[in-house]
C-alpha beads as a LAMMPS data file, in Angstrom:
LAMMPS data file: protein, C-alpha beads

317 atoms
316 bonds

1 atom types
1 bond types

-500.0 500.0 xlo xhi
-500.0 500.0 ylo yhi
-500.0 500.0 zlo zhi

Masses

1 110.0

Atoms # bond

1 1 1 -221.665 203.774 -395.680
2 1 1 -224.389 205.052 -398.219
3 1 1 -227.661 206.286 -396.437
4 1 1 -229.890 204.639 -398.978
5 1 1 -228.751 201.113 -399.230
6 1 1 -229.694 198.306 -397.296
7 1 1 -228.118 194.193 -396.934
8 1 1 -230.771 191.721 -397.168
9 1 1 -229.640 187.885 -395.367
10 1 1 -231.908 184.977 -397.049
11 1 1 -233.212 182.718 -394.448
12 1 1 -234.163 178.547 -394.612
13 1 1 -234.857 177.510 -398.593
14 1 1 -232.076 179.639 -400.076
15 1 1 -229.272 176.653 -399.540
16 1 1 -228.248 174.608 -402.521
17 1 1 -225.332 171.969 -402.736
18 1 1 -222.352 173.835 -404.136
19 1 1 -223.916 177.112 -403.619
20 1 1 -219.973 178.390 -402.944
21 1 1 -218.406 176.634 -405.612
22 1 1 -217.909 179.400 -408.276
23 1 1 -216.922 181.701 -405.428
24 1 1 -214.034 179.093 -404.353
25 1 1 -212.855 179.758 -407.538
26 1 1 -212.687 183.598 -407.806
27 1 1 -212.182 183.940 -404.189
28 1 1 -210.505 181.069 -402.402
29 1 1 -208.884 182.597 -399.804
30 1 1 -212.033 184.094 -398.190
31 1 1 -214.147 181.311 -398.677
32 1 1 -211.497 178.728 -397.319
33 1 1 -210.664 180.973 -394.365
34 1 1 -214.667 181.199 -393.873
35 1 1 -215.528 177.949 -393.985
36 1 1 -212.603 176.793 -391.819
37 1 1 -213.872 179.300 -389.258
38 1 1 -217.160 177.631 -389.560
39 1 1 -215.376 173.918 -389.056
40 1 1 -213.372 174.494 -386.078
41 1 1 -216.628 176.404 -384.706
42 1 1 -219.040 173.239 -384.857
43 1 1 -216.372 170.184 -385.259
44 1 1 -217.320 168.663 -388.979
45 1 1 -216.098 169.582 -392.259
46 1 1 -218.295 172.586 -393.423
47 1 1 -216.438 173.032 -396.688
48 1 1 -217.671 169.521 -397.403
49 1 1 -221.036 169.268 -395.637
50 1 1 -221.525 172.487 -398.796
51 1 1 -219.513 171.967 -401.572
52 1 1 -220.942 167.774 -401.359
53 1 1 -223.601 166.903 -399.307
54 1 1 -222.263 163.220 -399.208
55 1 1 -224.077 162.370 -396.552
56 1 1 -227.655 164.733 -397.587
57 1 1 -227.275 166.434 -394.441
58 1 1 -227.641 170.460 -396.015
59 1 1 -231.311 169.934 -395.765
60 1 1 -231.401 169.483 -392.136
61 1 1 -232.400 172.218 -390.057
62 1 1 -229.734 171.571 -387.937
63 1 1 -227.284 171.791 -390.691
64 1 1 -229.030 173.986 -393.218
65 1 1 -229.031 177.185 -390.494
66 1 1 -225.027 176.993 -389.845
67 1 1 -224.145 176.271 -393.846
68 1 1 -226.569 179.115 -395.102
69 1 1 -225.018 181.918 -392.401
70 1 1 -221.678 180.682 -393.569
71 1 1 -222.206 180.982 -396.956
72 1 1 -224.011 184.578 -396.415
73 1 1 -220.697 185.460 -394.623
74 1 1 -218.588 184.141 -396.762
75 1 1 -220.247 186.867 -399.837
76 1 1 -220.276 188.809 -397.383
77 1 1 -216.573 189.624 -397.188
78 1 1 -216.201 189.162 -400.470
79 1 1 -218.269 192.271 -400.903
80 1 1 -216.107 193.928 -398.548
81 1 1 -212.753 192.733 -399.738
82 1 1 -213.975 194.224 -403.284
83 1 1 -214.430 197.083 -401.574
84 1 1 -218.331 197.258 -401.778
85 1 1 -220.603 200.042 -400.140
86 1 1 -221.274 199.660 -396.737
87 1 1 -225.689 199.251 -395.903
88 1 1 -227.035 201.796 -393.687
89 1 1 -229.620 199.097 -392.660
90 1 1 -228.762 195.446 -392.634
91 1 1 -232.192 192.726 -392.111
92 1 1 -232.398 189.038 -392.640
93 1 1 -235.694 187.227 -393.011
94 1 1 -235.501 184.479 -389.982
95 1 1 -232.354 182.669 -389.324
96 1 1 -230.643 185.629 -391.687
97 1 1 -231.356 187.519 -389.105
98 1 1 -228.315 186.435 -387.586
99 1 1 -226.349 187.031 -390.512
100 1 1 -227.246 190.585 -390.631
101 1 1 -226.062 191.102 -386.651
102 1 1 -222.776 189.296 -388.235
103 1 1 -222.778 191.990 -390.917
104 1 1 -223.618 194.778 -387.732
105 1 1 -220.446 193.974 -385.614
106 1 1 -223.215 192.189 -382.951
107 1 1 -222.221 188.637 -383.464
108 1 1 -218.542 187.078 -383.696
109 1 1 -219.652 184.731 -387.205
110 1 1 -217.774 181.654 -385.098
111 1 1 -220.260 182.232 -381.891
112 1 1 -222.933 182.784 -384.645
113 1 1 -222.365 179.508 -386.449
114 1 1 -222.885 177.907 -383.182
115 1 1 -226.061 179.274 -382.429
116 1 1 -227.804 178.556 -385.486
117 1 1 -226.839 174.926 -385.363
118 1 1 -228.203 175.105 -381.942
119 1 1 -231.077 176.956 -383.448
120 1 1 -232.244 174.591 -385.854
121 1 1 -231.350 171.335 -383.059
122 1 1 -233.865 172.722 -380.557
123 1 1 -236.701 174.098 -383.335
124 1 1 -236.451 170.265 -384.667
125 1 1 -237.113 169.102 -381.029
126 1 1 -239.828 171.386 -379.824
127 1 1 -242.988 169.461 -381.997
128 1 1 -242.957 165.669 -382.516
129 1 1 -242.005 164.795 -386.254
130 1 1 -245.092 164.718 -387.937
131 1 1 -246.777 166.881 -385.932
132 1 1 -246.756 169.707 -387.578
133 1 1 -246.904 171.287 -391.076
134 1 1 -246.087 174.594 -392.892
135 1 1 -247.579 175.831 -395.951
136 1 1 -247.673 178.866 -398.471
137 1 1 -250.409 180.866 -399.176
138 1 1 -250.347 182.626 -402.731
139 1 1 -252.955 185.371 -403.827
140 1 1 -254.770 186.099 -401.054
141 1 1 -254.424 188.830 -398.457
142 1 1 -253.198 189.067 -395.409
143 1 1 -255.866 189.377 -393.579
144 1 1 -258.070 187.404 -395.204
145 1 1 -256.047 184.135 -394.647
146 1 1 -255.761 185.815 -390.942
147 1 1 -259.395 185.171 -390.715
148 1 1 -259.496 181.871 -392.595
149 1 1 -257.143 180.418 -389.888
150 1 1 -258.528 181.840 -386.669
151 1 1 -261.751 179.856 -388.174
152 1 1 -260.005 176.294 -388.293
153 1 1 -258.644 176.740 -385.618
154 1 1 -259.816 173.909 -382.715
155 1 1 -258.380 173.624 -378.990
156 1 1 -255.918 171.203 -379.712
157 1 1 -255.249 171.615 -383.280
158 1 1 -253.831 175.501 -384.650
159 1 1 -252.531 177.510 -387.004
160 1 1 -250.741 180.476 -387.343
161 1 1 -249.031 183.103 -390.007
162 1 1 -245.515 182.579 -390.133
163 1 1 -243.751 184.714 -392.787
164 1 1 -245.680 187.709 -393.531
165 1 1 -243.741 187.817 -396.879
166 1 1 -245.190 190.096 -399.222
167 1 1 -248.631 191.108 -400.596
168 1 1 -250.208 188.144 -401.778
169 1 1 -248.109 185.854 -400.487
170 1 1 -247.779 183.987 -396.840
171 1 1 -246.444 180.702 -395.433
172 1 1 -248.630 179.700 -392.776
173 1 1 -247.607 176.847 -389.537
174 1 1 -249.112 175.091 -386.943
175 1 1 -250.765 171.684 -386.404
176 1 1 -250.562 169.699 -389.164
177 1 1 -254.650 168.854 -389.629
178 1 1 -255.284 172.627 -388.811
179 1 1 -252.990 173.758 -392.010
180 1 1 -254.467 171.009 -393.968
181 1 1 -258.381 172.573 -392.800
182 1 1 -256.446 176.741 -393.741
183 1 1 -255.262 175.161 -397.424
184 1 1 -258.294 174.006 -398.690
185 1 1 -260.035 177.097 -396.804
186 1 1 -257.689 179.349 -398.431
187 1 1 -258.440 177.687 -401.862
188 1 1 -262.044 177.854 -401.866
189 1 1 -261.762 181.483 -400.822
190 1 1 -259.419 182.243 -404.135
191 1 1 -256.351 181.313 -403.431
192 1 1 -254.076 180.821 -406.506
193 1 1 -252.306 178.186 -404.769
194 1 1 -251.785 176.495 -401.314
195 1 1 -248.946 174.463 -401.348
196 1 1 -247.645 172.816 -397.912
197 1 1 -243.541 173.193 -398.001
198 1 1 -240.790 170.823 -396.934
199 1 1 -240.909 171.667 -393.486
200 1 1 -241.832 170.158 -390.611
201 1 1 -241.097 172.117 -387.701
202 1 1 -243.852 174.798 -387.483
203 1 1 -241.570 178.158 -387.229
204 1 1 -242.582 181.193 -385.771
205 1 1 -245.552 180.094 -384.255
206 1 1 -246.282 179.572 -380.171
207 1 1 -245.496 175.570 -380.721
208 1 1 -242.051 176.957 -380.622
209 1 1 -242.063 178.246 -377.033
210 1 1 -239.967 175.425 -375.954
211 1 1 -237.184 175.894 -378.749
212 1 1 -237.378 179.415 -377.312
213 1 1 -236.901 178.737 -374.013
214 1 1 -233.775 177.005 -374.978
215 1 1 -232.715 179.581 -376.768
216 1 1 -232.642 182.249 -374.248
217 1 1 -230.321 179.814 -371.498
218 1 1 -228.381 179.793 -374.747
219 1 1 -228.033 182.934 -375.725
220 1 1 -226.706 184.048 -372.046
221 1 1 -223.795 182.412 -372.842
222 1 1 -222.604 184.685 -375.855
223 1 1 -221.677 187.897 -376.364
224 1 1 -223.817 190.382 -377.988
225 1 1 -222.818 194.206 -378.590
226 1 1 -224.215 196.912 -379.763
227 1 1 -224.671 196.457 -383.862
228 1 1 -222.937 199.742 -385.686
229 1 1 -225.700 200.036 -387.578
230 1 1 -229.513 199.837 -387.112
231 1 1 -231.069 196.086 -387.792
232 1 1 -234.322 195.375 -388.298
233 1 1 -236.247 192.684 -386.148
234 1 1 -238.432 189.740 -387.837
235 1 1 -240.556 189.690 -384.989
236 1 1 -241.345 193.445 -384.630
237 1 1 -241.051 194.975 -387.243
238 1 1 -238.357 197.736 -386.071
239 1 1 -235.023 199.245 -385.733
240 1 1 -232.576 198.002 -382.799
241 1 1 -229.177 199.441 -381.518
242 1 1 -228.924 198.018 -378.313
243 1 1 -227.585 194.461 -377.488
244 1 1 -230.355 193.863 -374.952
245 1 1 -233.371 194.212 -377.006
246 1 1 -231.745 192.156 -380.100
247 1 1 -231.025 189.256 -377.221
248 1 1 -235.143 188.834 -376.378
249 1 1 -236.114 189.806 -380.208
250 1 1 -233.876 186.764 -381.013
251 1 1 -235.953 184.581 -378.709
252 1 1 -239.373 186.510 -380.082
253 1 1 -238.459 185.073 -383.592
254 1 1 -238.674 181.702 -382.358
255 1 1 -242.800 181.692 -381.800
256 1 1 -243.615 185.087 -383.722
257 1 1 -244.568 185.717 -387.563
258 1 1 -241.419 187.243 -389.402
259 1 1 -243.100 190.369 -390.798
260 1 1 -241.118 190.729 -393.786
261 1 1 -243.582 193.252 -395.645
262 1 1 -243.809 196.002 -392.562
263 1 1 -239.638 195.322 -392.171
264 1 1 -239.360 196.254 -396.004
265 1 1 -241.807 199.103 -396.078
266 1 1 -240.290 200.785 -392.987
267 1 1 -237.410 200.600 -394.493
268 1 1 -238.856 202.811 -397.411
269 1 1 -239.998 205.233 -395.466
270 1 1 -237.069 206.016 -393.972
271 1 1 -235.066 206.599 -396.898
272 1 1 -233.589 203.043 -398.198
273 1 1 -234.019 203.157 -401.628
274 1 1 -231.634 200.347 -402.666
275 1 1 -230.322 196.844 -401.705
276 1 1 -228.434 193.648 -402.064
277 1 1 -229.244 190.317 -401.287
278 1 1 -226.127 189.124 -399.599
279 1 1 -225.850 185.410 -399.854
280 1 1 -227.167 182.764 -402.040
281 1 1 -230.699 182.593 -404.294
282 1 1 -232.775 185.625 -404.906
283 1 1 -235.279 184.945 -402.848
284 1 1 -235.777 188.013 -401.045
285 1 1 -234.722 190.018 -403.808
286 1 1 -237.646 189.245 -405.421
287 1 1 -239.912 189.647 -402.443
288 1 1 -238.622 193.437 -401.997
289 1 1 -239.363 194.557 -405.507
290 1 1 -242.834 192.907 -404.692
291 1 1 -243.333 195.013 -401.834
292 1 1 -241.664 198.310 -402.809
293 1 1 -241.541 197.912 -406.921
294 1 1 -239.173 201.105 -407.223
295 1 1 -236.413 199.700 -404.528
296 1 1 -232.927 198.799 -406.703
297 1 1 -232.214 195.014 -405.483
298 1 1 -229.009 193.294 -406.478
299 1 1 -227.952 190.113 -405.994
300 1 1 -225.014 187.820 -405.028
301 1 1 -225.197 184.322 -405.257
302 1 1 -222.604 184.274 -408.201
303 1 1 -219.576 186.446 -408.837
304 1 1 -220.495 187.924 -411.825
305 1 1 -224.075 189.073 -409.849
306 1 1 -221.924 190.153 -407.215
307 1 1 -219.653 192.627 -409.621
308 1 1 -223.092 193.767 -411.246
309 1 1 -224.542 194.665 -407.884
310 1 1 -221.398 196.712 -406.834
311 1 1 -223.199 199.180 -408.483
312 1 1 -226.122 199.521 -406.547
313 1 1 -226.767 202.572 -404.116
314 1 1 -224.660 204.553 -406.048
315 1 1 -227.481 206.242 -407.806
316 1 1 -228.795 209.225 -406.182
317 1 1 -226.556 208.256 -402.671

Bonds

1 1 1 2
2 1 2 3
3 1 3 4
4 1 4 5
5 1 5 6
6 1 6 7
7 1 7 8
8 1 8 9
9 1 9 10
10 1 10 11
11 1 11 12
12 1 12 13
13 1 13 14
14 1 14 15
15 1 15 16
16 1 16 17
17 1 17 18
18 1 18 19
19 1 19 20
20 1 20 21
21 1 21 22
22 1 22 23
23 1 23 24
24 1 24 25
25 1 25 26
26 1 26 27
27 1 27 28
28 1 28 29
29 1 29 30
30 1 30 31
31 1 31 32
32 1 32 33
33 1 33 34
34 1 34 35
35 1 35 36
36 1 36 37
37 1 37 38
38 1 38 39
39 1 39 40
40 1 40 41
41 1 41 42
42 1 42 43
43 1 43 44
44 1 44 45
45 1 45 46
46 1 46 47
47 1 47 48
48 1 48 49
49 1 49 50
50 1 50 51
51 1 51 52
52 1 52 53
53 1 53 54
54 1 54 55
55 1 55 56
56 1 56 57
57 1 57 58
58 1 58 59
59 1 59 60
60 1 60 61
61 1 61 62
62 1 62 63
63 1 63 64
64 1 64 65
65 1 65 66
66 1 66 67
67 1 67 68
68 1 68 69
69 1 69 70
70 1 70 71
71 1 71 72
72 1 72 73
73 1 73 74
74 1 74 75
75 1 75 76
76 1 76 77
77 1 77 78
78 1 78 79
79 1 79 80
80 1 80 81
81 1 81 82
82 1 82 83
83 1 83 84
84 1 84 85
85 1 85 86
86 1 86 87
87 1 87 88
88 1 88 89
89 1 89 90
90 1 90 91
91 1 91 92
92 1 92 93
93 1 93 94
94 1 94 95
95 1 95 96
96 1 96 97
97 1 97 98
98 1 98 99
99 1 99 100
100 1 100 101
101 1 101 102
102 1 102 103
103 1 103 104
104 1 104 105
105 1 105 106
106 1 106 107
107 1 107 108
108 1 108 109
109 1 109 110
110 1 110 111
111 1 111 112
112 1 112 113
113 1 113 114
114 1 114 115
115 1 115 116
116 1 116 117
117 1 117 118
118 1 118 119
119 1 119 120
120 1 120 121
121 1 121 122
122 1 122 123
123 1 123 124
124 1 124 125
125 1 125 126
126 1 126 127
127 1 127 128
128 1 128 129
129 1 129 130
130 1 130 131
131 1 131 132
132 1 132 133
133 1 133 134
134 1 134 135
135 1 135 136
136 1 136 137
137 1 137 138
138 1 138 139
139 1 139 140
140 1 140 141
141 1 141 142
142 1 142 143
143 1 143 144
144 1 144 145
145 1 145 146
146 1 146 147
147 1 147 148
148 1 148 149
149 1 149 150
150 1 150 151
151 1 151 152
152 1 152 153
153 1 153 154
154 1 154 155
155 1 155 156
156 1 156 157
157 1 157 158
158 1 158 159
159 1 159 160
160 1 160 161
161 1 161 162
162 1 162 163
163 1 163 164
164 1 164 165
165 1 165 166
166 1 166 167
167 1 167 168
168 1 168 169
169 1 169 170
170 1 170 171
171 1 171 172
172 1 172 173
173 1 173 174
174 1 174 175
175 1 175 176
176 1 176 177
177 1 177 178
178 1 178 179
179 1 179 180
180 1 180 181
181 1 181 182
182 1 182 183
183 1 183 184
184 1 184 185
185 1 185 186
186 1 186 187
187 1 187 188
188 1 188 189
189 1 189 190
190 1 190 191
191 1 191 192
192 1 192 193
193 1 193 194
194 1 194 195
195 1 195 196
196 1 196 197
197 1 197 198
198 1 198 199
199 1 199 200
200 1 200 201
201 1 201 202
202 1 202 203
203 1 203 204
204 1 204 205
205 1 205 206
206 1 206 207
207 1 207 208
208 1 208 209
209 1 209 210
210 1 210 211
211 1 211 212
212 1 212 213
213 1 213 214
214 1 214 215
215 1 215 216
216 1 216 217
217 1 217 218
218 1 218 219
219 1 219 220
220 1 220 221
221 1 221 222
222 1 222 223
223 1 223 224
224 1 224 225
225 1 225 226
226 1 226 227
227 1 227 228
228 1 228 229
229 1 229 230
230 1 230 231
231 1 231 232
232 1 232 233
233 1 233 234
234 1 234 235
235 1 235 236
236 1 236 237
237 1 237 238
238 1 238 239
239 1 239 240
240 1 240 241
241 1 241 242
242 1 242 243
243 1 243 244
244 1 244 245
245 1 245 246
246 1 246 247
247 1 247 248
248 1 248 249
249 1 249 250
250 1 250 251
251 1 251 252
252 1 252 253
253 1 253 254
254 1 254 255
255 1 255 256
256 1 256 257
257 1 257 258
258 1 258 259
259 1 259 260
260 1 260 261
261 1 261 262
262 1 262 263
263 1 263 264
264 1 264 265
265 1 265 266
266 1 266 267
267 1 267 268
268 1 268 269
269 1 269 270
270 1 270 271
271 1 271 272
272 1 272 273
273 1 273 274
274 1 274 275
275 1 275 276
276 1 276 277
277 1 277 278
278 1 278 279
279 1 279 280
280 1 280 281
281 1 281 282
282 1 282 283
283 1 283 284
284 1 284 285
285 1 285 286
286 1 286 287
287 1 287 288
288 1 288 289
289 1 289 290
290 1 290 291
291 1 291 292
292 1 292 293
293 1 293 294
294 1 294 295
295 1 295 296
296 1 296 297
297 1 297 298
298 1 298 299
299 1 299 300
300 1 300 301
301 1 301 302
302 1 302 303
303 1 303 304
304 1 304 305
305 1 305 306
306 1 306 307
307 1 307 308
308 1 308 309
309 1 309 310
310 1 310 311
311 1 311 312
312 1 312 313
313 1 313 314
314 1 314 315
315 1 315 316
316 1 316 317
């Protein structure tokens, strides 16, 4: 394990049709094994619902949260079977959070699997379609746009920060007129763009109190342990070790902002100096070397990325 280097687990956006292909051709055994795990877990054909999309499902919440895990995992023990460095810290920004407890020996990946697909069922159900709205928020600062939305805010109609993601850049959720009031707000106040995303179910805001509520009968029914290494929390911003405080920050998630920046900084200062985004896109890879520009970040969503980041944290480990 090197002391410096930290795993990174995209969340929601990071999918892609075929996003294992070129892996099930350098590494078939894992990925097969992987995504027949992830099958006989949930009951439908993973491997396809991935590699073809026949039926346009991978962009459904309910089927986007199980297929990105998988395909986290699935690099995931790659890097391991490659014999990889081990992370000190492991984080993943929203439903990667449950990758990283994967990656922490908290979560069996098969229980996991189920309880993202449960995850994005019960986040779909908890606002009407319609309803609500998410949007990101690019050049201004955090507490700026903080401001702007507490202003448009009404009794019945709300918004909320969502993904505190890096300096200058936020996705905001709530109501779908009250986002629509905070992007032309955050416009007129300098924003360089406000651009409402592909989402409809307002994540990590209160409107998901009743996907949370399911969540916690839910998550009574699996086992959690201890993680054997720290992982950080979306919703708070800190370390855990112990199963019972990674069971409510789980539900927390649900109706909290994921505060990627303080999560990344922390890190910092307590020594991470490196990491690797383990699964597909480069998402967060970017958003780290926004936040801490001297932080190494490899990345994995192709084999040859994945030899090239073998090398990170070796450097002054």
């Amino acid at each position: 394990m090197i002391s410096n280097l930290a795993f990174f687990f995209p969340g929601q956006g990071s999918q892609s049709k075929g996003m294992l292909d070129a892996y099930a051709q350098t590494h078939a055994p894992i990925v097969s094994a992987t995504l027949d795990e992830a099958s006989g877990a949930l009951g439908y054909d993973m491997g396809a619902l991935i590699r073809d999309d026949a039926e346009e499902r991978l962009n459904l919440t309910e089927y986007t949260q199980p297929a990105l895990l998988t395909a986290s995992v699935a690099i995931l023990r790659i890097w391991r079977a490659e014999e990889g460095d081990e992370a000190a810290h492991v984080a993943g920004h929203s439903l990667g959070e449950y990758s990283a407890l994967v990656a922490a020996g908290s979560l069996d990946f098969a229980d996991a699997v189920q309880l993202v697909a449960f995850r994005g069922r019960v986040m779909s159900e908890a606002v009407p379609a319609g309803t609500g709205l998410m949007a990101a928020i690019l050049g201004l600062d955090d507490a700026v746009m903080a401001d702007i939305c507490e202003q448009v805010c009404t009794e019945s109609e709300k918004v909320w920060a969502a993904n505190l993601n890096c300096p200058g850049q936020l996705v905001i959720a709530g109501h779908r007129p009250a986002v629509e009031r905070a992007m032309t707000a955050a416009s007129q106040a300098g924003a360089k763009r406000a651009l409402p995303l592909a989402v409809s179910a307002p994540s990590h805001t209160p409107l998901m109190q009743p996907a949370a509520d399911r969540m916690r009968e839910r998550l009574q029914q699996v086992e959690l342990r201890d993680p054997d290494r720290p992982v950080w929390s979306n919703a708070r911003a800190v370390l855990l070790d112990q199963s019972a405080e990674i069971r409510d920050a789980l539900i927390d998630q649900l109706v909290m902002p994921v505060r990627w920046t303080e999560i990344v900084r922390g890190m910092r200062k307590k020594g991470i100096a490196c990491g690797v985004e383990m699964g597909p896109g480069k998402v967060l890879a970017g958003l780290v070397r926004r936040i801490e520009r001297d932080m190494d970040v490899g990345t994995t969503a192709a084999p040859e990325q994945l030899r090239q980041a073998l090398t990170v944290g070796t450097a002054g480990a």
